[in-house]
C-alpha positions in Angstrom: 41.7 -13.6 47.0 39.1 -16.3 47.4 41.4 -19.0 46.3 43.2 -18.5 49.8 40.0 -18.3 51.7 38.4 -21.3 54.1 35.7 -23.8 53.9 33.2 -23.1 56.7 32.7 -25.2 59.3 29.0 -24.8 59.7 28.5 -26.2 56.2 28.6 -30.1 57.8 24.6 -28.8 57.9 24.6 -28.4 54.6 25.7 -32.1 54.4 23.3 -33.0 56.6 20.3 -31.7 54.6 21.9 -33.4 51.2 21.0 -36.1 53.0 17.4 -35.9 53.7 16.5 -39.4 54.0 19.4 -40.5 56.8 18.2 -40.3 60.4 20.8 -37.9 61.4 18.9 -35.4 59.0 15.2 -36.2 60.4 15.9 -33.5 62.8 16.5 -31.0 61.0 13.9 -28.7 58.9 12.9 -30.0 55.7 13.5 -28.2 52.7 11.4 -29.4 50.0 12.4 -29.1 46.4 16.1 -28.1 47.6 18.4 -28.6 45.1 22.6 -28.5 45.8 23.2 -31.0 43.2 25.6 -28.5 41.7 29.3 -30.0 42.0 31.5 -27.9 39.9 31.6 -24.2 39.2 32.2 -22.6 36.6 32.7 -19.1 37.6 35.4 -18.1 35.0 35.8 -20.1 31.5 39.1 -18.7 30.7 39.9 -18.8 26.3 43.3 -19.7 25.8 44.3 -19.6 22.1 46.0 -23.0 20.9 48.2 -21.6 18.3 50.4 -20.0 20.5 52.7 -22.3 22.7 53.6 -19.7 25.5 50.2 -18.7 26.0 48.8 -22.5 26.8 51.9 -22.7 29.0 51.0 -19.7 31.0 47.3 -21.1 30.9 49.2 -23.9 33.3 49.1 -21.3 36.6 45.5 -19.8 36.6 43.4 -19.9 38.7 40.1 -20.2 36.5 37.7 -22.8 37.4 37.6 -23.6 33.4 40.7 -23.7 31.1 39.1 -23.3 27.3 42.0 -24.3 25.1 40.3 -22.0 21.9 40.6 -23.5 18.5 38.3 -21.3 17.0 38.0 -17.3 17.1 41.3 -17.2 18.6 43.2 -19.0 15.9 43.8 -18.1 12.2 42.9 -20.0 9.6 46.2 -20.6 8.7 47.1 -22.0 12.2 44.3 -24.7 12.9 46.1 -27.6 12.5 49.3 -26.5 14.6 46.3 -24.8 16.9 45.0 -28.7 16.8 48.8 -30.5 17.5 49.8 -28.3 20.5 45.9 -28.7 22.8 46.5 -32.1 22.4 50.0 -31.9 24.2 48.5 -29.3 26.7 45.6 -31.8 27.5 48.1 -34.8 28.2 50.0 -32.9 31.2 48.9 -32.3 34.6 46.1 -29.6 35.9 43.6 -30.1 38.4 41.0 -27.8 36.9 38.5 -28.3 34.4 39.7 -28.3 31.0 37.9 -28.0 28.0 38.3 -27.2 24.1 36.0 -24.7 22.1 35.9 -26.0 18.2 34.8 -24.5 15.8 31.2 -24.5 14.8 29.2 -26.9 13.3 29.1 -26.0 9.3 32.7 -24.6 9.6 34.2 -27.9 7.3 36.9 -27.6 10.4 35.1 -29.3 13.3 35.7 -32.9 12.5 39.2 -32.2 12.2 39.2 -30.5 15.8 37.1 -33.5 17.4 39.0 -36.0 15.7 42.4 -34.0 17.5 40.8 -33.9 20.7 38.4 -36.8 21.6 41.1 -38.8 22.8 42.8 -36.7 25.1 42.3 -38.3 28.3 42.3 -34.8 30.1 39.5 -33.9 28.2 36.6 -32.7 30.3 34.2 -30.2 28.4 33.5 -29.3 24.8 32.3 -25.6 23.7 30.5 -25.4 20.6 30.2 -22.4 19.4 26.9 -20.6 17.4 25.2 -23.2 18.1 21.6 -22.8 16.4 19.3 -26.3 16.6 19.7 -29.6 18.1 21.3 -31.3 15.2 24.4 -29.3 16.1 24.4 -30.7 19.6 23.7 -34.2 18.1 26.6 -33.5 15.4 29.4 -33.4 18.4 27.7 -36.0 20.8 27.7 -38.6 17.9 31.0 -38.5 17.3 32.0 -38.6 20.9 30.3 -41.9 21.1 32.0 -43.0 17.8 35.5 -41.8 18.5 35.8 -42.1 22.7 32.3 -44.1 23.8 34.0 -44.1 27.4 34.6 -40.2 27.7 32.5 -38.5 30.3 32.7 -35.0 28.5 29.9 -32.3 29.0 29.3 -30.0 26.3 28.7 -26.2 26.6 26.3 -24.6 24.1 26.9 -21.3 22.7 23.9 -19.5 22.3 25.3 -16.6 19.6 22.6 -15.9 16.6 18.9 -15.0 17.0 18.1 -18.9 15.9 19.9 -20.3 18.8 17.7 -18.3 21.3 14.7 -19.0 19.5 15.8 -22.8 19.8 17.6 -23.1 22.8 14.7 -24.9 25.1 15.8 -27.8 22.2 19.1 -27.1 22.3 19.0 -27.4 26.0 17.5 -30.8 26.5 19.1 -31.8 22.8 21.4 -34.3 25.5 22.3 -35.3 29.1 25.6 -34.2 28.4 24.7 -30.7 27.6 26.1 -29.0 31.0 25.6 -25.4 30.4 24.2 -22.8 28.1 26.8 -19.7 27.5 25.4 -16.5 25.6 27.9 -15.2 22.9 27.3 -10.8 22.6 29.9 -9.8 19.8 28.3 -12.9 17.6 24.4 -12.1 18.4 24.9 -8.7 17.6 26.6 -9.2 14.3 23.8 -11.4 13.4 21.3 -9.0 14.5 22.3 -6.3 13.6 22.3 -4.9 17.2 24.7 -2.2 18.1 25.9 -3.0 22.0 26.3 -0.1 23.7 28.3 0.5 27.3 24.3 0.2 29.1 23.9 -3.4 27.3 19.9 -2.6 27.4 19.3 -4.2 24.0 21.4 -7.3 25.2 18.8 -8.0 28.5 16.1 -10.1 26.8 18.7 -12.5 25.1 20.8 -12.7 28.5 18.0 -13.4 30.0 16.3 -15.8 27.7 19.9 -17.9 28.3 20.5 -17.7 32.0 16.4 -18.4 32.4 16.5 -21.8 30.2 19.6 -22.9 32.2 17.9 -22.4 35.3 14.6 -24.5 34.2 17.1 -27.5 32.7 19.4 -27.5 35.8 22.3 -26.2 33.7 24.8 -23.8 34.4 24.4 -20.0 32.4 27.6 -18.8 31.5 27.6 -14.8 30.9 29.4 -12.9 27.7 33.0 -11.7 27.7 34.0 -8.2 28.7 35.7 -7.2 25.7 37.3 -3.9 27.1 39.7 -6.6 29.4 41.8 -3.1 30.8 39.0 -1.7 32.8 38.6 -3.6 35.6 35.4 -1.3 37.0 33.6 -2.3 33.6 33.9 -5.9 34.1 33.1 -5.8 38.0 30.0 -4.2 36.8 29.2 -6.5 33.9 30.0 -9.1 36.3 27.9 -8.3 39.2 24.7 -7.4 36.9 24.9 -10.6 34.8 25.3 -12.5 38.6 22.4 -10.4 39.6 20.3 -11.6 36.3 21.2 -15.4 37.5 24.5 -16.4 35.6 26.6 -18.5 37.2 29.7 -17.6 35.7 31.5 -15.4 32.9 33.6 -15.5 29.9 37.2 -14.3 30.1 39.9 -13.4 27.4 42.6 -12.0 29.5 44.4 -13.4 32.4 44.0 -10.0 34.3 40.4 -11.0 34.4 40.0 -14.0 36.5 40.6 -12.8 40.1 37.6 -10.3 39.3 35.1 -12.1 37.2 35.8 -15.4 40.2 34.9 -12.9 43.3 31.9 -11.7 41.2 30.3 -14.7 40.4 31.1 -16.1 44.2 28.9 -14.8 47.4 30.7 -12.3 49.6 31.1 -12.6 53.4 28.2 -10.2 53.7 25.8 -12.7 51.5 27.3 -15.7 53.5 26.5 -14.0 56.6 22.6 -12.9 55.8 22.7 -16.7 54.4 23.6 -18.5 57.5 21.1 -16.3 59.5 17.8 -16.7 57.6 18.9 -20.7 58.1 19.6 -20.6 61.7 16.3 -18.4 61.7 14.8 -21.1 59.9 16.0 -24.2 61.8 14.9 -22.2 65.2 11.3 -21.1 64.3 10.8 -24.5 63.3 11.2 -26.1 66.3 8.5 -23.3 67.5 5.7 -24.8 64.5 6.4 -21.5 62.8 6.8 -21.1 59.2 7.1 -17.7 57.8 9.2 -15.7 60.7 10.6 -11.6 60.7 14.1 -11.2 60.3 15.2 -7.8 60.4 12.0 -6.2 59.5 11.9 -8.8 56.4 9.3 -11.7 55.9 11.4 -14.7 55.4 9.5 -17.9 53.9 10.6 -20.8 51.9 11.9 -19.3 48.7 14.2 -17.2 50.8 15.5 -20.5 52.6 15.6 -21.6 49.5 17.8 -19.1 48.4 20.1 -18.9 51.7 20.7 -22.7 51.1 22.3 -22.2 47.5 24.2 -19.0 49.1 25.6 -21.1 51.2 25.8 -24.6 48.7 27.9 -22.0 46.2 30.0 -20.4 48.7 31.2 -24.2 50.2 32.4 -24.4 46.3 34.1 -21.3 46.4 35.3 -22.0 49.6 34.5 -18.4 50.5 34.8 -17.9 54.6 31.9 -18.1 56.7 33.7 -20.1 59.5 33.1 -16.8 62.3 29.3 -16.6 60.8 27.3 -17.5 63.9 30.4 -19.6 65.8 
């Protein structure tokens, strides 16, 4: 799988062109308006529900680039406050990858009693709120974090689940710095729509894309719905692969089964690297020759296709998907 996979070499030009102003860089081609400020992925934000000891424990040995400790749809009512006692253990032990908490939503009467369980958690790193619908919801969650844990670095994750939030969500979006990604919520838009979701998701492609588009303009991350038949694998490739196609960065996932897929998905293949790397080496050679636009295959390649190769490339050095015999 890609976990086992190895950085490429060639990405040290990469590096070079993050650092655009260092002489070392002069000689290379300049990129304007490249962006690879992108640290972290987020590929797979995996629910774990907190009510359940052996599940959080199991949680422990994924391999998802987000561990979501759920206290909300995942937990009965009658099992929040046990739900709130055990993520508060399970964010005190050891894991390297990102973990976060989704509370319940703003309105709910429970979401003081979640923050209050989980501000200060020192492994703390992200906070999903859910059906989020106007800024004031944002505002809610990031007031309290400056009340309760004024040190934490926490990024919040805005669900994007009724018809309100999508109206709203340029506001939600800029609503604060620490708002790190916008995530679009199907079962919840359609309940509140009215919409019935069918197996060809047409009537769920001007929200989807509404959500993934804002992210892009804000320099968030768009985080795709959950697959909710988790047994076919060949559904969720395909969900997976369309909503990367639409510019998601990453998916929703409820079953442990669906990691390994929804990670490759939402990762370039060795066939992307490879096209990436040679529209860049294309790029770095016809600029030496005064060239800008230059044939590649029968193709026109110009800036917004460098553009392009770069983040290919940017995203795969995250993944650490091999490209290390791509033009050796």
């Amino acid at each position: 799988m890609l976990g086992s996979f190895r950085v490429a070499r060639r990405t040290s030009l990469l590096q070079a062109i993050r650092r655009q102003s260092t002489t070392s860089a002069r000689t290379l081609a300049p990129v304007p308006g490249l962006d690879l400020s992108e640290t972290k992925l987020r590929r797979a934000i995996f629910y774990v529900p907190c009510s359940e000891e052996r599940k959080i424990q199991k949680s422990l040995h994924s391999s998802a680039d987000c561990i979501m400790y759920d206290l909300e749809d995942g937990v009965s009512l009658n099992r929040k406050s046990l739900a709130r006692s055990l993520v508060a253990g399970a964010l005190s032990g050891p894991q390297t990858r990102e973990l976060g908490v989704r509370i319940n939503s703003i309105g709910s009467g429970l979401e003081a009693d979640d923050l209050a369980a989980i501000l200060r958690c020192a492994r703390l790193d992200v906070i999903m709120i859910p059906k989020v619908e106007t800024p004031g919801d944002v505002h809610y969650v990031t007031s309290l974090v400056d009340r309760l844990a004024p040190e934490s670095k926490v990024k919040i994750i805005a669900g994007i689940e009724t018809a309100l939030g999508v109206v709203n969500i340029r506001d939600i979006a800029l609503a604060d710095k620490r708002v790190d990604a916008l995530l679009f919520a199907a079962e919840d838009y359609c309940a509140d729509t009215g919409i019935t979701r069918t197996k060809g998701r047409q009537e769920l492609y001007f929200a989807r894309s509404v959500v993934a588009t804002t992210a892009h303009a804000y320099k968030l991350q768009a985080i795709d719905m959950v697959t909710m038949d988790f047994r076919d694998m060949d559904v969720l490739r395909e969900e997976s692969r369309e909503g990367a196609e639409m510019g998601f960065t990453g998916k929703q996932v409820i079953h442990p089964a669906q990691v390994d897929v929804v990670q490759e998905c939402f990762a370039p293949s060795s066939e992307t690297v490879a096209k990436a790397w040679r529209i860049v080496d294309g790029y770095q050679k016809h600029y030496t020759l005064g060239k800008g636009a230059f044939d590649l295959d029968g193709k026109a390649i110009d800036m917004p296709v460098v553009k392009w190769a770069y983040r290919v490339l940017h995203r795969a050095e995250l993944a650490g998907v091999d490209g290390t015999k791509i033009g050796d």
